[in-house]
N, C-alpha and C positions, 0 to 999 in steps of 0.2 A: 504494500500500500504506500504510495507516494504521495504526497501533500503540493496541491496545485497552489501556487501562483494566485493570489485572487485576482489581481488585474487581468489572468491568462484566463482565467475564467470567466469574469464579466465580461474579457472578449468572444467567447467561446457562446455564451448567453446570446451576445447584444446579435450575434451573426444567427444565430441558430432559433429560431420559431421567439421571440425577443418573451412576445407578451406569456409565453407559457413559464418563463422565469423569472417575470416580473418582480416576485416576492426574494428569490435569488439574489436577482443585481440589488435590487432596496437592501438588505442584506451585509450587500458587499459595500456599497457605497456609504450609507449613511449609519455606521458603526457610531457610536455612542458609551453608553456603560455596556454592551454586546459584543462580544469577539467571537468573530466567523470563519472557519478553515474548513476547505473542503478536500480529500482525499479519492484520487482512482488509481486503478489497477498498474497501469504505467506514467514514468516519471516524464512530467513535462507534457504531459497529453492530456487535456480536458477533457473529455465526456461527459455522454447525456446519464450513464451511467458513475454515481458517485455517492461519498459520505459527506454528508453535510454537520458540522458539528457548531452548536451556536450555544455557546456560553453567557449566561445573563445571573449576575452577580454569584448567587451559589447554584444556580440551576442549569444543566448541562442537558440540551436539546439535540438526539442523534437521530436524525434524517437519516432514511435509508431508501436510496433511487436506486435500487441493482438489486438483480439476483443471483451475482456472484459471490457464491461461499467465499472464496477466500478474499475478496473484499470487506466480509460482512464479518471473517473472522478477527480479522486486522483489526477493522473498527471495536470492536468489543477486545482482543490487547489493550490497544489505545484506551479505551474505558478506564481500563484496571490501572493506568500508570494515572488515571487523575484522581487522587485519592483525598480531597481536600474540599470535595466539593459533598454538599448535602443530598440535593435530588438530584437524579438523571432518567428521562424522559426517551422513550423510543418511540418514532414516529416512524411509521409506516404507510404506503399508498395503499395497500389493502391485505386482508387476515392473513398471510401465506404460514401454514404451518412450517414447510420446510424452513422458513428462514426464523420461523420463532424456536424451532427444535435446536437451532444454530446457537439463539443466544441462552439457549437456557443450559447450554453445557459450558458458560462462564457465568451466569447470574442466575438469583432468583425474579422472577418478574409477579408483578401483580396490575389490578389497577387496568387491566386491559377495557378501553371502550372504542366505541366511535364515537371521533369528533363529530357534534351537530352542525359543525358547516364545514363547506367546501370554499372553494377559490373558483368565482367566476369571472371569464375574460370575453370579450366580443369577438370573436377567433376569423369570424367573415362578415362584412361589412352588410351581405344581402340577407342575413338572416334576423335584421332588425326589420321588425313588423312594422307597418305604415301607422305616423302618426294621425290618433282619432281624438279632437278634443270635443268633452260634448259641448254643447251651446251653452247652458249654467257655469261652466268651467274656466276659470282662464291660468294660465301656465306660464312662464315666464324666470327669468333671470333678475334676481334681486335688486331695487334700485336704491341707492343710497338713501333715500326715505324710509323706505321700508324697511331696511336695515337697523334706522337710529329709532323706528316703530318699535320692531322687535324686542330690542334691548330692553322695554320694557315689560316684556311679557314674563309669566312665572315661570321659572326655571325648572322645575319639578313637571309642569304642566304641557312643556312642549321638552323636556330630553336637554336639559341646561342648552339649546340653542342659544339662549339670549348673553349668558355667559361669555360663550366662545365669540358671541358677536363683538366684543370689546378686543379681541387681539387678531381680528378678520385681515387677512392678506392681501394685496390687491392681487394676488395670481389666484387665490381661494373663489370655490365656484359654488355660489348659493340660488339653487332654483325652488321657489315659492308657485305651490296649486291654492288656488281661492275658488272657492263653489259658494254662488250667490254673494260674492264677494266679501266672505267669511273666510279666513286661512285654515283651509285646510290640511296641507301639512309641506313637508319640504325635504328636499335633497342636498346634502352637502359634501361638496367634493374637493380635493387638494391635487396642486399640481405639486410633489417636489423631486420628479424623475424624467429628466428629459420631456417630451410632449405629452409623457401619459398625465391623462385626470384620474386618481381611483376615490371612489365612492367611502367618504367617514359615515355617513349615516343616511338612511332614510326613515322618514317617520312620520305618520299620518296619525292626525289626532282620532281621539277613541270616538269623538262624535260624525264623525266622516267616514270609517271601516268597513270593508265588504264594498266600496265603489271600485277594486285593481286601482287605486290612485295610487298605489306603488310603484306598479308596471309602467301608468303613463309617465312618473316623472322621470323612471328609471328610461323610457324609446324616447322622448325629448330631450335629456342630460346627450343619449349617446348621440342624436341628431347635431344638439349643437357643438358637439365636439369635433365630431365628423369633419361639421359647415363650416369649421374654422379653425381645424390645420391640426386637430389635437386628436388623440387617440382614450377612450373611454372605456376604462379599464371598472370590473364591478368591485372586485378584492372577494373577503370574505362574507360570506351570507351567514348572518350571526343568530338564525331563526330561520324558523319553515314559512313564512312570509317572505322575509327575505330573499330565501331560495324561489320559492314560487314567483315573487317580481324577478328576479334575474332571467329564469328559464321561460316567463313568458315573453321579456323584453329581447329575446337571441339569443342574449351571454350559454353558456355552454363550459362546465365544469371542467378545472385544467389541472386539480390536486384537491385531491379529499385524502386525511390521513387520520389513523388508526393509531393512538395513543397506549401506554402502558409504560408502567414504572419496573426499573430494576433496583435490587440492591447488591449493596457490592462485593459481598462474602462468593466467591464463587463455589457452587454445587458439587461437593466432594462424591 
């Protein structure tokens, strides 16, 4: 197991299907209190196949994109030389017994679930459904009134919107749905990767639910991104609403991963 290069790998990303690694390069580029090392089979060669290892203060996150044994056993040596650290996280793309039977002859594991959200991306531009707004409805990109409106609204009552409105970005992308010209609810999205926009929140108030106002803001967000030179990325769908506006908006699931803890005595 050799340890890539991260720059060789955000090249390897940026060239190769980009937005399917979107969470990858974020990742690689915008490290913080998080340190990211990714490992494959051969040295100095990226692949779509690798160990992804992301350290965040005591917690130790190992990605596993391969079904190569001896990738997967390397990764788990590596485990056992970090011994300092409190939890460690195994993340998987989906249940593969063979590769769970792998790491359970260095650990014990527990804790095994499915995460409730996946990672959705706009993968073809023609599979975003034609925008339908009804006639009560109107839809639109936030105007600096609206904005210094908002801020005063309950924070508890719309998702601390009103909060976040006080450190708002001029590249930050806020789309407000009004029905009978009542807010009903909004989309908030951030640029800070290159041209992608990815979605922080959607959120439709409890007295407007059951209209898909998710779906329309989520085909109008990716329209105007489209329209104006940006790429409309969904991220994480943090709920089964969530998911259901993604996949009826186009977006199309790009990493759903299967969680479970080890510890670190290995199984004598």
């Amino acid at each position: 197991m050799y340890k890539i290069d991260n720059d060789k790998m955000l090249n390897y990303f940026q060239s190769n299907e980009e937005i399917k690694f979107f969470d990858d390069c974020c990742d690689i580029l915008f490290e913080d209190e998080t340190k990211v090392e990714f490992y494959t089979m051969e040295e100095n060669k990226p692949d779509s196949e690798f160990i992804k290892l992301l350290t965040d203060s005591d917690v130790l996150k190992v990605y596993i994109n391969t079904k190569s044994v001896n990738l997967i056993e390397s990764a788990c040596k590596k485990i056992l030389e970090i011994n300092k650290l409190e939890l460690t996280e195994i993340c998987l793309p989906d249940i593969d017994l063979q590769i769970i039977d792998i790491i359970r002859k260095y650990f014990s594991i527990s804790d095994i679930c499915n995460c409730e959200w996946g990672i959705y991306a706009l993968l073809s531009n023609e599979k975003l459904p034609p925008l339908n707004i009804p006639h009560n409805v109107e839809i639109a990109v936030a105007s600096y009134e609206q904005i210094e409106l908002i801020k005063n609204f309950d924070n508890d009552e719309w998702e601390f919107l009103p909060k976040r409105l006080n450190n708002i970005r001029q590249s930050d992308l806020l789309i407000l749905l009004y029905k009978n010209n009542s807010l009903a609810g909004y989309l908030d999205a951030v640029r800070h990767y290159k041209n992608y926009y990815n979605i922080r929140n959607i959120f439709v108030h409890e007295n407007f639910r059951g209209n898909n106002f998710g779906s329309l803001m989520t085909i109008y967000y990716a329209n105007y991104c489209i329209n104006n030179g940006f790429i409309p990325h969904y991220g994480a769908a943090m709920s089964k609403h969530s998911e259901n506006a993604a996949i009826k908006s186009g977006f199309e699931e790009t990493k759903h991963y299967y969680f479970f803890s080890i510890q670190k005595e290995v199984i004598s």
